[in-house]
DOVEXKE-548529 format. One line per 3 residues: their letters; for each residue x, y, z of C-alpha. Coordinates in pm, whole numbers, plus 32768, in hexadecimal, padded with zeros to 4 digits. Layout:
N
a) X,Y,Z ~ ...
END
This chain:
566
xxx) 5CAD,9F0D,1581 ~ 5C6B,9D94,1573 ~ 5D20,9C81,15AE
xxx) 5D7E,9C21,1443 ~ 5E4A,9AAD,145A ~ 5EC8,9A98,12CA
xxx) 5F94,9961,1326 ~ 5EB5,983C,137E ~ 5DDC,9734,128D
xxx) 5CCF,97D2,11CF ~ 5BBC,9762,126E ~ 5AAA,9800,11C7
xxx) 5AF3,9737,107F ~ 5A40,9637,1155 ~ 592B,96EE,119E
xxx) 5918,975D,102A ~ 5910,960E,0FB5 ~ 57FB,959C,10C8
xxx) 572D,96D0,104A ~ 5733,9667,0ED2 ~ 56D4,950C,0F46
xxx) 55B8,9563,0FF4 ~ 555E,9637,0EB7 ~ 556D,953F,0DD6
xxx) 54AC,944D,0EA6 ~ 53B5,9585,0ED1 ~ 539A,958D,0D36
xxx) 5382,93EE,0CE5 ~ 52B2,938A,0E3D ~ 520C,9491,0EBB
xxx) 50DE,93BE,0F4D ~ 51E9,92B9,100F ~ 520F,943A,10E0
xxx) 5089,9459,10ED ~ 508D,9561,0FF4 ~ 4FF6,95CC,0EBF
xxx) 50EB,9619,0D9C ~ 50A8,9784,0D7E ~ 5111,977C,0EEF
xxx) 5228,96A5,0EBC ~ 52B9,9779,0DC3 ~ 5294,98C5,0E6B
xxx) 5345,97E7,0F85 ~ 547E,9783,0E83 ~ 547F,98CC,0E21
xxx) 54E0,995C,0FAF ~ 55E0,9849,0FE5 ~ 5680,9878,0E99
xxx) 56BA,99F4,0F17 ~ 5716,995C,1033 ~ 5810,9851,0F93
xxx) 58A4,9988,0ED6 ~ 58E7,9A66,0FDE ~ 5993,993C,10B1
xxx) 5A53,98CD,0F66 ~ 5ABD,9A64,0F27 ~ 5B15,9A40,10A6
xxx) 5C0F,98F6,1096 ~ 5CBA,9972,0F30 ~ 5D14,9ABB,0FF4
xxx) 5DA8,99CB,1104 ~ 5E59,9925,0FEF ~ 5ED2,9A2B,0F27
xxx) 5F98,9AAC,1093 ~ 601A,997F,10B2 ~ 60AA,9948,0F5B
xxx) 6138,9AAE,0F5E ~ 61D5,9AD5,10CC ~ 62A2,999A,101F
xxx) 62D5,99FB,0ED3 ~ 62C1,9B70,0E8A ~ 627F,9B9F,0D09
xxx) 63A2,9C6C,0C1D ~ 62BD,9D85,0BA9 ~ 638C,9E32,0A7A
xxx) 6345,9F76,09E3 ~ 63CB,9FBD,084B ~ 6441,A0EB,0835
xxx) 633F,A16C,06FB ~ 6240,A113,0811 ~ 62C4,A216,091D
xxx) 61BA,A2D1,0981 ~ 61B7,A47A,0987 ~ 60EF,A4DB,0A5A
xxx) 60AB,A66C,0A39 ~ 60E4,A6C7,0BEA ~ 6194,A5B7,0C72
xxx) 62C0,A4E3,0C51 ~ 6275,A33B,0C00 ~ 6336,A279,0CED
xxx) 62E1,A124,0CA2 ~ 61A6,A04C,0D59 ~ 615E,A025,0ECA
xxx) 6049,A083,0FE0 ~ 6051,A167,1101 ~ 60A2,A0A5,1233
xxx) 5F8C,A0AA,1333 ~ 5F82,A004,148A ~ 5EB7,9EFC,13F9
xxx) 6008,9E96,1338 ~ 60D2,9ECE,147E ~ 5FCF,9DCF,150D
xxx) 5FF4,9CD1,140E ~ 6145,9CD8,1410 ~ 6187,9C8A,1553
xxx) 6087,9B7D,1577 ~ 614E,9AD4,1436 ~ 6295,9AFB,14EB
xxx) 61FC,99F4,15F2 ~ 62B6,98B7,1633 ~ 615C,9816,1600
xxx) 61A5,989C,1498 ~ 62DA,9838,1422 ~ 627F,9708,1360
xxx) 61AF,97C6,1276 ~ 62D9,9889,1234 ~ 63B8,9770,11C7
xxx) 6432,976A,1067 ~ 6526,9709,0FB5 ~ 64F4,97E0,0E7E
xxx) 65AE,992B,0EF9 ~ 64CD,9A83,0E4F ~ 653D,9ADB,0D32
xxx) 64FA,9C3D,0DA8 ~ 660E,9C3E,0ED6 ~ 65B7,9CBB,1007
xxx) 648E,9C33,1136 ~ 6372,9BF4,107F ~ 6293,9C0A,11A7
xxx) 62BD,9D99,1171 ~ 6214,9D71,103A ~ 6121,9C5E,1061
xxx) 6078,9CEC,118F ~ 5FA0,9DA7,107F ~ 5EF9,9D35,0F40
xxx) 5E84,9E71,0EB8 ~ 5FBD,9F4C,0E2A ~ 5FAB,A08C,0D98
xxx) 60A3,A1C8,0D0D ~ 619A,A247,0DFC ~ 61CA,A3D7,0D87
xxx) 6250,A4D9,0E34 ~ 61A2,A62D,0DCE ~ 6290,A6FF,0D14
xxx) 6239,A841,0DD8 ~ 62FF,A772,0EF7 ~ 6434,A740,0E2D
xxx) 64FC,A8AF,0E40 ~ 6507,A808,0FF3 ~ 65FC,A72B,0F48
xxx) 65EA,A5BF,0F61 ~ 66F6,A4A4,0FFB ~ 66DA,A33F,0F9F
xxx) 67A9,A239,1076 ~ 680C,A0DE,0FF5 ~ 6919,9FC7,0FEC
xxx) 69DA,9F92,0EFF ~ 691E,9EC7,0DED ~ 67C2,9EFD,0E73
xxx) 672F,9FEA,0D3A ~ 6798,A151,0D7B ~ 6832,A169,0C0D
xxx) 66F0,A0F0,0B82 ~ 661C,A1AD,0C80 ~ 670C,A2E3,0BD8
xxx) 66D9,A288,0A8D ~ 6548,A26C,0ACF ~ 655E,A3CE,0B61
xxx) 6637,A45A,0A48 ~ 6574,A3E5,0948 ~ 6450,A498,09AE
xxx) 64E9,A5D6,09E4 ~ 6582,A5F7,088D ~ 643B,A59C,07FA
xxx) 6387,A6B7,08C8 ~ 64B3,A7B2,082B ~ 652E,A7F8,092E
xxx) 66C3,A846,0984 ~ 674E,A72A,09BC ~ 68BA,A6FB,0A60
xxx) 694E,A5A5,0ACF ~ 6A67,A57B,0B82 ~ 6B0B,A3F5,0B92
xxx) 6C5E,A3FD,0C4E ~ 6CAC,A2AD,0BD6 ~ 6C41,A2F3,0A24
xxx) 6B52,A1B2,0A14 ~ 6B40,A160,0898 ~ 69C0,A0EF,08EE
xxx) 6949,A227,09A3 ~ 6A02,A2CE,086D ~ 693B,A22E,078D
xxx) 680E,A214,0818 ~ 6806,A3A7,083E ~ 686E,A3C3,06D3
xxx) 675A,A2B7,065D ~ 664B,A398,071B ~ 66BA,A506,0696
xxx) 6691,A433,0542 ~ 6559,A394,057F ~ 6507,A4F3,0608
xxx) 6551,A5B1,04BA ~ 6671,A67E,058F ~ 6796,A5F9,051E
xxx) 6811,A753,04A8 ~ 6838,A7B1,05EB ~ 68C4,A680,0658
xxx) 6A39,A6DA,0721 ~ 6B46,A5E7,079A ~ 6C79,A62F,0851
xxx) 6D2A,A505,08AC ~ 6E9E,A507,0950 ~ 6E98,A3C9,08E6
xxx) 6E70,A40E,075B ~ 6F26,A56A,0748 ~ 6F08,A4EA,05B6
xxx) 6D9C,A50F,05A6 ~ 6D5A,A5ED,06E2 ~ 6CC8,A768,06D0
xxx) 6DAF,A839,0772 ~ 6D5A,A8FE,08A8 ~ 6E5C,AA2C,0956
xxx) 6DF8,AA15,0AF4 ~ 6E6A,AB4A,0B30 ~ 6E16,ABE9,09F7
xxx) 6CE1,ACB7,0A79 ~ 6C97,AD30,0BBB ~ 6BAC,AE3A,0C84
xxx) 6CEA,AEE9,0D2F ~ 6E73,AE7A,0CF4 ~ 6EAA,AE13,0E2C
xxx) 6DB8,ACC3,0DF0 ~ 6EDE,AC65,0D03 ~ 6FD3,AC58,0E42
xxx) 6EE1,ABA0,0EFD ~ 6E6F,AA88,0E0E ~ 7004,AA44,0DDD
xxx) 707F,AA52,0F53 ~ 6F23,A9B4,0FAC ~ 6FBD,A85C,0F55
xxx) 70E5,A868,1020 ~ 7104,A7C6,116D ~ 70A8,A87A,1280
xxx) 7125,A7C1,13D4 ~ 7231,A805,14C2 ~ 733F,A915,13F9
xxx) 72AC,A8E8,12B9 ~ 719C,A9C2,1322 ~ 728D,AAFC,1302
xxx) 7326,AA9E,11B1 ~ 71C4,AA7E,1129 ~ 71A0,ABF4,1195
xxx) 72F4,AC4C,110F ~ 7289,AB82,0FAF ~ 7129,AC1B,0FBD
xxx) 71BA,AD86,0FF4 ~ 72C6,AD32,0EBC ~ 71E6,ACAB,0DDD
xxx) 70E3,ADD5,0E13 ~ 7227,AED8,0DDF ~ 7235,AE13,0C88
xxx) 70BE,ADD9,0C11 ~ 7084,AF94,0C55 ~ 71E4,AFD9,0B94
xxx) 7152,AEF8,0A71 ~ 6FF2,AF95,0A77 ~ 70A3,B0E4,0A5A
xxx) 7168,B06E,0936 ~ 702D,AFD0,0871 ~ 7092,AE9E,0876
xxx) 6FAD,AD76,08E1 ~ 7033,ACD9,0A08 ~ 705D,AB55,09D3
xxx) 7112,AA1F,0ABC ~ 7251,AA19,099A ~ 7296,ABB3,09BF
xxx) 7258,ABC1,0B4C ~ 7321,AAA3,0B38 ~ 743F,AB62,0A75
xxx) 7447,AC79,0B4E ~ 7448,ABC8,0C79 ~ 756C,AB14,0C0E
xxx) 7602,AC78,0BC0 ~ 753E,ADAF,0C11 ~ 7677,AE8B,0B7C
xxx) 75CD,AE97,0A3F ~ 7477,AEF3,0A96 ~ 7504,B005,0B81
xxx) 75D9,B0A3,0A1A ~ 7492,B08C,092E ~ 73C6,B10F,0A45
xxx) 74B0,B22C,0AA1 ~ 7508,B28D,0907 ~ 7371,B2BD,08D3
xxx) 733C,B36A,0A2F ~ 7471,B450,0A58 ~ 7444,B515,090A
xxx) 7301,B575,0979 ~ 73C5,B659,0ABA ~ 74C6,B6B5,0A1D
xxx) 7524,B68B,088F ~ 7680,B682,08EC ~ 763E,B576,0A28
xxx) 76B9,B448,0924 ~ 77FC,B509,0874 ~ 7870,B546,09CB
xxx) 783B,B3C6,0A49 ~ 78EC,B355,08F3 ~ 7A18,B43F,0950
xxx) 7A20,B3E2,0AB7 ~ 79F5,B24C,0A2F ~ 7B3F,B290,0976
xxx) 7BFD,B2D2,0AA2 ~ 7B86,B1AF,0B5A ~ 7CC0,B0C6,0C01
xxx) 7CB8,AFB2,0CBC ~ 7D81,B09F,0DB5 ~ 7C83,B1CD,0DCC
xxx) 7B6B,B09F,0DE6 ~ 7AEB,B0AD,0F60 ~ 7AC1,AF4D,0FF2
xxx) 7982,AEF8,0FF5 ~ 7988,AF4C,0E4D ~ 7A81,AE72,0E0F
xxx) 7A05,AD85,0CE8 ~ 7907,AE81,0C83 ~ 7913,AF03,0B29
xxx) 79A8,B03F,0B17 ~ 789D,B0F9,0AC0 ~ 77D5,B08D,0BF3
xxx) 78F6,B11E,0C9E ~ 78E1,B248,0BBD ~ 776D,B29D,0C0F
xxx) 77B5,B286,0DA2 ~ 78A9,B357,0D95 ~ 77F0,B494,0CB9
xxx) 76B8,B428,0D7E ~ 7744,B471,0ED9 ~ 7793,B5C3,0E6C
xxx) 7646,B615,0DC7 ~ 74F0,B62F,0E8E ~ 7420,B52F,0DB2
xxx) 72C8,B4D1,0E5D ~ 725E,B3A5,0D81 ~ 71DD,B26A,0E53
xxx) 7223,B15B,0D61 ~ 7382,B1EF,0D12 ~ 73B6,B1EC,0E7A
xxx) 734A,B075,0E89 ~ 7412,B021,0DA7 ~ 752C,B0E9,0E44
xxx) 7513,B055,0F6D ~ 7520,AEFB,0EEC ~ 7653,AF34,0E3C
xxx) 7718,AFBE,0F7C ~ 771C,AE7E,1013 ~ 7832,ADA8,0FEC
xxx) 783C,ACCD,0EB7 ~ 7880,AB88,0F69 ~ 778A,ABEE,1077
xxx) 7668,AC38,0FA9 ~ 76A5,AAEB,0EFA ~ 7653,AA42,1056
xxx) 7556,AAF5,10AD ~ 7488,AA9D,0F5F ~ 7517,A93B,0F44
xxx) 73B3,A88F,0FC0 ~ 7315,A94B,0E94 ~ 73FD,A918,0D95
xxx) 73AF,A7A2,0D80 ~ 7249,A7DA,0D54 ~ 7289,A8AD,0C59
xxx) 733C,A7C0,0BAA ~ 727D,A699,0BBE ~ 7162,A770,0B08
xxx) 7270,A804,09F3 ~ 72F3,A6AF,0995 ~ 72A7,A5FA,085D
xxx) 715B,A61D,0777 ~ 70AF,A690,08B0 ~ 714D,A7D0,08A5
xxx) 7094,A80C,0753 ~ 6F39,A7B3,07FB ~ 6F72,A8C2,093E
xxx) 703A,A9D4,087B ~ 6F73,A9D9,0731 ~ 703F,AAAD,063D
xxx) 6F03,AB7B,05A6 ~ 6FE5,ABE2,047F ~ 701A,AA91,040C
xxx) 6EFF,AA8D,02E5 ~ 6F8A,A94F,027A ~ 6F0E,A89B,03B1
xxx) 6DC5,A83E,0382 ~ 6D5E,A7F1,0503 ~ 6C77,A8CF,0559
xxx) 6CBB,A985,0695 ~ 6B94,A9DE,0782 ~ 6B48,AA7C,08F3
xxx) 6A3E,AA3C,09AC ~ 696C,ABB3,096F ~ 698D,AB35,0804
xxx) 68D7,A9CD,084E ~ 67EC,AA6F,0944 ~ 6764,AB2D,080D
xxx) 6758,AA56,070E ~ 66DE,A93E,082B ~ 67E7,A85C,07C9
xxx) 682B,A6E2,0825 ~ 6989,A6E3,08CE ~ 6A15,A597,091C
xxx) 6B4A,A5A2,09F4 ~ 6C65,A4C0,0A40 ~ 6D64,A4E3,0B22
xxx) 6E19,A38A,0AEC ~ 6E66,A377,0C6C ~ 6EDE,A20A,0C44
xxx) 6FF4,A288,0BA2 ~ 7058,A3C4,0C86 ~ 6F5C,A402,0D96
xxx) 7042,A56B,0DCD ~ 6FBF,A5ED,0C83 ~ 6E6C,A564,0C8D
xxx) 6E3B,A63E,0DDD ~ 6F01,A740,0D56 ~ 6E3F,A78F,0C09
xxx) 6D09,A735,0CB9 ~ 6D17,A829,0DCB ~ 6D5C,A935,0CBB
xxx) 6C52,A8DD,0C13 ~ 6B72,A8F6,0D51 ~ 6C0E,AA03,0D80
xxx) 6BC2,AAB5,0C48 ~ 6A50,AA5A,0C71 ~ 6A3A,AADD,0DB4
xxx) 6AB6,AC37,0D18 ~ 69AF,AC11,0BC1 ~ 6893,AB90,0CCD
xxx) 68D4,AD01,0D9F ~ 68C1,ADB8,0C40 ~ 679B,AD2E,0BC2
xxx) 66ED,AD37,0D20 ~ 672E,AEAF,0D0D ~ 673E,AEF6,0B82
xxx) 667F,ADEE,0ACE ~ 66D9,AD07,09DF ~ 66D4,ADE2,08B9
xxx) 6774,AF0C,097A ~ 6833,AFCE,0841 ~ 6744,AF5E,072E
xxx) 6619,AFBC,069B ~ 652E,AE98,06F9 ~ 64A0,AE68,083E
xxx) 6462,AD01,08A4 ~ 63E2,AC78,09D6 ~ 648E,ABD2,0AFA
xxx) 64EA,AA71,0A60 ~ 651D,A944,0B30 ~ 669A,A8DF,0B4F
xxx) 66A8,A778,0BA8 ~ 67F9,A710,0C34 ~ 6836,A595,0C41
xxx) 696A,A529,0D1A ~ 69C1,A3A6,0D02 ~ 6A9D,A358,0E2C
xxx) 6A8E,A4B4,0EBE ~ 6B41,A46F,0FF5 ~ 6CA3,A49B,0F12
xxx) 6C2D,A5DF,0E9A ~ 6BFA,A657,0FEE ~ 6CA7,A76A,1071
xxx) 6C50,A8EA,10DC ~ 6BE9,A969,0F65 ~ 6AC2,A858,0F71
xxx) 6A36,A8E9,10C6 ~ 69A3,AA18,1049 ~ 6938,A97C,0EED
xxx) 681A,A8D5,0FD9 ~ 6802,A9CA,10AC ~ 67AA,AAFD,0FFA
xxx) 678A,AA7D,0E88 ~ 662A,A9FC,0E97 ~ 65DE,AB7E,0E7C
xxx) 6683,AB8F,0D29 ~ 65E2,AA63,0CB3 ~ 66DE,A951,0D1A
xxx) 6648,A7F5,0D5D ~ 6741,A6FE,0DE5 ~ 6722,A5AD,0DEB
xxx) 683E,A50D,0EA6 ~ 6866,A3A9,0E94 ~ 6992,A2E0,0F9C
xxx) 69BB,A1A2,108F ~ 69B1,A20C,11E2 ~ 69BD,A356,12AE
xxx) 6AFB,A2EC,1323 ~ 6B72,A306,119E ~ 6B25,A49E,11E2
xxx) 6BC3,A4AE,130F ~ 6D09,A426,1299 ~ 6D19,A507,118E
xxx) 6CD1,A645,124B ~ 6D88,A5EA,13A7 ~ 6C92,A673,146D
xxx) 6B67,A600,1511 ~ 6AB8,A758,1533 ~ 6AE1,A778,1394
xxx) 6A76,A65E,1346 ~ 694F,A666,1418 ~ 6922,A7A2,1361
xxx) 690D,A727,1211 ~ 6848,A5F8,1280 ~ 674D,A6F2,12FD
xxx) 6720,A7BB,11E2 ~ 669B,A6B3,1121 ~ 64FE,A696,1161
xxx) 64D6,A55E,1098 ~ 654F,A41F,10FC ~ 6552,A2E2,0FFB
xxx) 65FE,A1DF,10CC ~ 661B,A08F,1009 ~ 66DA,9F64,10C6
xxx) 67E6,9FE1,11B4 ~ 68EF,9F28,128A ~ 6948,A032,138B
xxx) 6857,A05E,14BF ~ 687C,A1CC,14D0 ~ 67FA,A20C,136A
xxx) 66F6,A11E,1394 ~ 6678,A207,14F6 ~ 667A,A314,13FB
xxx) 6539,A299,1384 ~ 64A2,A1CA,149C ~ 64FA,A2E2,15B2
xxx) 63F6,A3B4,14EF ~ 62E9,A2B9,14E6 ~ 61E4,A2B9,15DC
xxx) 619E,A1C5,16D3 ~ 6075,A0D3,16BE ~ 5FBF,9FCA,1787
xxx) 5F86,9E70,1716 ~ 5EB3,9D39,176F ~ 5EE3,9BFB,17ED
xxx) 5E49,9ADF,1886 ~ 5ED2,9A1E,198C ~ 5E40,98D5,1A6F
xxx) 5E18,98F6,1BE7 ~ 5DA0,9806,1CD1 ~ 5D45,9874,1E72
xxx) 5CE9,978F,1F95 ~ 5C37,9839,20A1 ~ 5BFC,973D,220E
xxx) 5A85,9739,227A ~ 5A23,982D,23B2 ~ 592A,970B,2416
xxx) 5A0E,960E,24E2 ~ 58D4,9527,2520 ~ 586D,9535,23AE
xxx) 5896,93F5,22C4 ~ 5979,94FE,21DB ~ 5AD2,9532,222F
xxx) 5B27,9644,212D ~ 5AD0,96C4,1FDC ~ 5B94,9702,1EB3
xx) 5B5E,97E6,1D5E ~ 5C46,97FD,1C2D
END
């Protein structure tokens, strides 16, 4: 490596000029040089390769010192995104060597600081010396066989991630892929700009939105509609609740109610939805009758005569205590129950929920109960409990093994702005629910059931301002999906954003790891910015400095008193 000083006067323009001087003179007086003109001009000829090296020389000088000033906007339409067939376009740059380490620190020199002056800021934003230190840019890709490692990108706000997004996006729905974005906050633009490409795309047909935002327009989508085993249904649900200092317990308690619930449903046929866990929850009385009229005739064909007689002789007197309020045939069915040996685990559930005390179960499901509301409340109700009998509702309704197969373009938004709760919430679920479809298809296929066999097919998951997603259903999305296919691409401010969100150092450090490619755009925090430089490599650079030495003469007789070098 050489010691290449980019900020100083180009001197070789003089040189260059002196060489096509003498060339000309070379040319028109050859014999004022004592030459012939056949010499003379093979003369001009060397110094006018000389005079164009030297001139080639000083522009390059130039050109560095125009651009560490003034970086150039370099725009990009978006008919003239390129698709490449193995790797992923990322915009224009140049590997970093240490001979851009070396120029960079010899332009952050004091000595230098004039020729950075300007008062024309870049349009581009951002130090333009991290730019201009090379001349020569190229494509920046990142080889799609890298992609199912999952890749983070780390920005401030207003710095490009959206539009680095929207460049990534675009070229995934043009390769056909699956496509699923997820934009807590519902930006119109990203909207649009994801429904201009599956146009531009001819894929429009499988084009889905979901928007809490727009319930009007929005597909509609059930959470907890499908699942690998029932008890995923409990856990998406009591997932959202809080789990520090005594809340922990409750969570259990809602987690162990809700699962009672989602298996007595199951049993029933009946899809299990947010509105009817909702109902039950509020009062389980009723699930417990339906379940026990369906189960009971199947022991005994008089079971249900005899619970109808004993219901008719129900008093608030013969009522024990911890009944009172319940409907009477609740009180009914304990009573012929506790004399018959039934050995039905989701009768017993339910059993056992009912035998607490009214008031008392009421407490110990009150931090559930508002969740439950918030996401049974108004128009979005009809968006998470899709009524699939309703043919006069022409939202379609989807789930994500559906859009995995026909490689769908889902764009979802949560509308956190309005209610962060329910943006979590629903996105968790979803999450969730991928985690479950990702473990299927991992196992199964994609076309498990059906006739056709079809390879595995890339599912690219784009999260815009991940960190308020973030919670335990995203860890093993990352973690284990890549084997199903999943490709991530998280996009979020800092790493402190993650660690907010999950609590805990050890998680987030977790999630951060699981990501093996890092896009890291402008960032205010120190500790994100480590996350990049702490994995660069250390490198040497030059410099030249002046020193100066006196050294006193051995020869005290001798006319020299001492010598000096520099």
């Amino acid at each position: 490596m050489r010691l290449d000083f980019i900020l100083r006067p180009a001197v070789e323009l003089y040189s260059a000029s002196a060489a096509l001087l003498a060339a000309v003179w070379c040319v028109t007086a050859p014999q004022t040089l004592l030459l012939t003109p056949y010499s003379g001009w093979l003369l001009a000829l060397a110094l006018l390769a000389l005079s164009a090296l030297r001139l080639k020389q000083g522009v390059r000088i130039l050109c560095f010192r125009r651009r560490v000033r003034h970086l150039p906007l370099w725009t990009l339409s978006a008919s003239r995104i390129p698709l490449l067939p193995n790797a992923l376009f990322l915009g224009r740059g140049f590997r970093w060597l240490p001979t851009h380490t070396q120029r960079l620190y010899l332009c952050r020199l004091p000595q230098c600081e004039h020729w950075l002056r300007t008062d024309r800021p870049s349009v581009s934003g951002g130090d333009p010396l991290l730019h201009g230190v090379e001349l020569r840019e190229g494509r920046v890709t990142l080889p799609l066989r890298d992609r199912p490692g999952h890749t983070l990108v780390l920005g401030t706000t207003r710095v490009g991630k959206t539009r680095l997004a929207e460049l990534l996006i675009a070229q995934d729905i043009r390769r056909g892929d699956t496509v699923i974005v997820f934009d807590p906050k519902g930006d119109a633009d990203l909207l649009r700009r994801v429904w201009a490409e599956a146009y531009r795309a001819g894929r429009e047909s499988v084009f889905w939105l979901f928007h809490l935002g727009w319930p009007e327009i929005s597909a509609r989508y059930n959470a907890v509609g499908r699942f690998g085993r029932i008890s995923e249904v409990a856990s998406r649900i009591a997932g959202q609740l809080s789990t520090e200092g005594n809340s922990a317990a409750f969570r259990e308690f809602a987690w162990r109610f809700v699962n009672i619930i989602t298996r007595a449903l199951v049993a029933l046929d009946q899809r299990p939805d947010y509105a009817r866990i909702a109902r039950h929850v509020i009062n389980i009385d009723e699930l417990f009758i339906d379940y026990a009229r369906v189960f009971l005739p199947g022991h005994d064909r008089q079971a249900w005569d005899n619970v109808v007689r004993i219901a008719g002789g129900i008093t608030e007197k013969n009522t024990p205590r911890n009944l009172q309020g319940r409907d009477s045939y609740v009180v009914a069915l304990e009573q012929y129950l506790s004399t018959t040996r039934l050995h039905d685990p989701i009768l017993g559930g339910l059993r056992s929920a009912v035998r607490y005390d009214k008031t008392y179960f009421d407490k110990i499901v009150a931090s559930l109960l508002p969740l439950l509301e918030k996401l049974t409340t108004g128009k979005i109700a009809q968006l998470l409990a899709p009524d699939y009998g309703d043919l006069n509702d022409p939202r379609p309704v989807f789930d994500w093994q559906q859009a995995i197969r026909q490689r769908a373009i889902v764009y979802v938004g949560l509308d956190a702005l309005s209610d962060a709760e329910i943006a979590a919430a629903v996105g968790n679920s979803m999450f969730a629910d991928l985690v479950s479809v990702a473990g299927h298809i991992y196992k199964h296929g994609v076309m498990d059931g059906l006739s056709q066999t079809e390879e595995k097919a890339a599912i690219n998951l784009h999260c815009d301002e991940f960190s308020e997603l973030m919670g335990d259903e995203f860890i093993p999305l990352i973690n284990k999906g890549g084997g199903a296919g999943v490709q991530v691409t998280a996009y979020t401010q800092t790493l402190s954003d993650i660690e907010a969100r999950i609590g805990d150092r050890a998680k987030a450090g977790q999630v951060v790891g699981n990501f093996n490619s890092l896009i890291m755009m402008r960032v205010r925090e120190t500790a994100t910015a480590e996350l990049l430089t702490r994995q660069l490599p250390q490198v040497d650079v030059l410099s030249n400095s002046v020193s100066s030495g006196v050294t006193d003469s051995a020869d005290a007789q001798g006319n020299i008193g001492f010598s000096s070098n520099t």
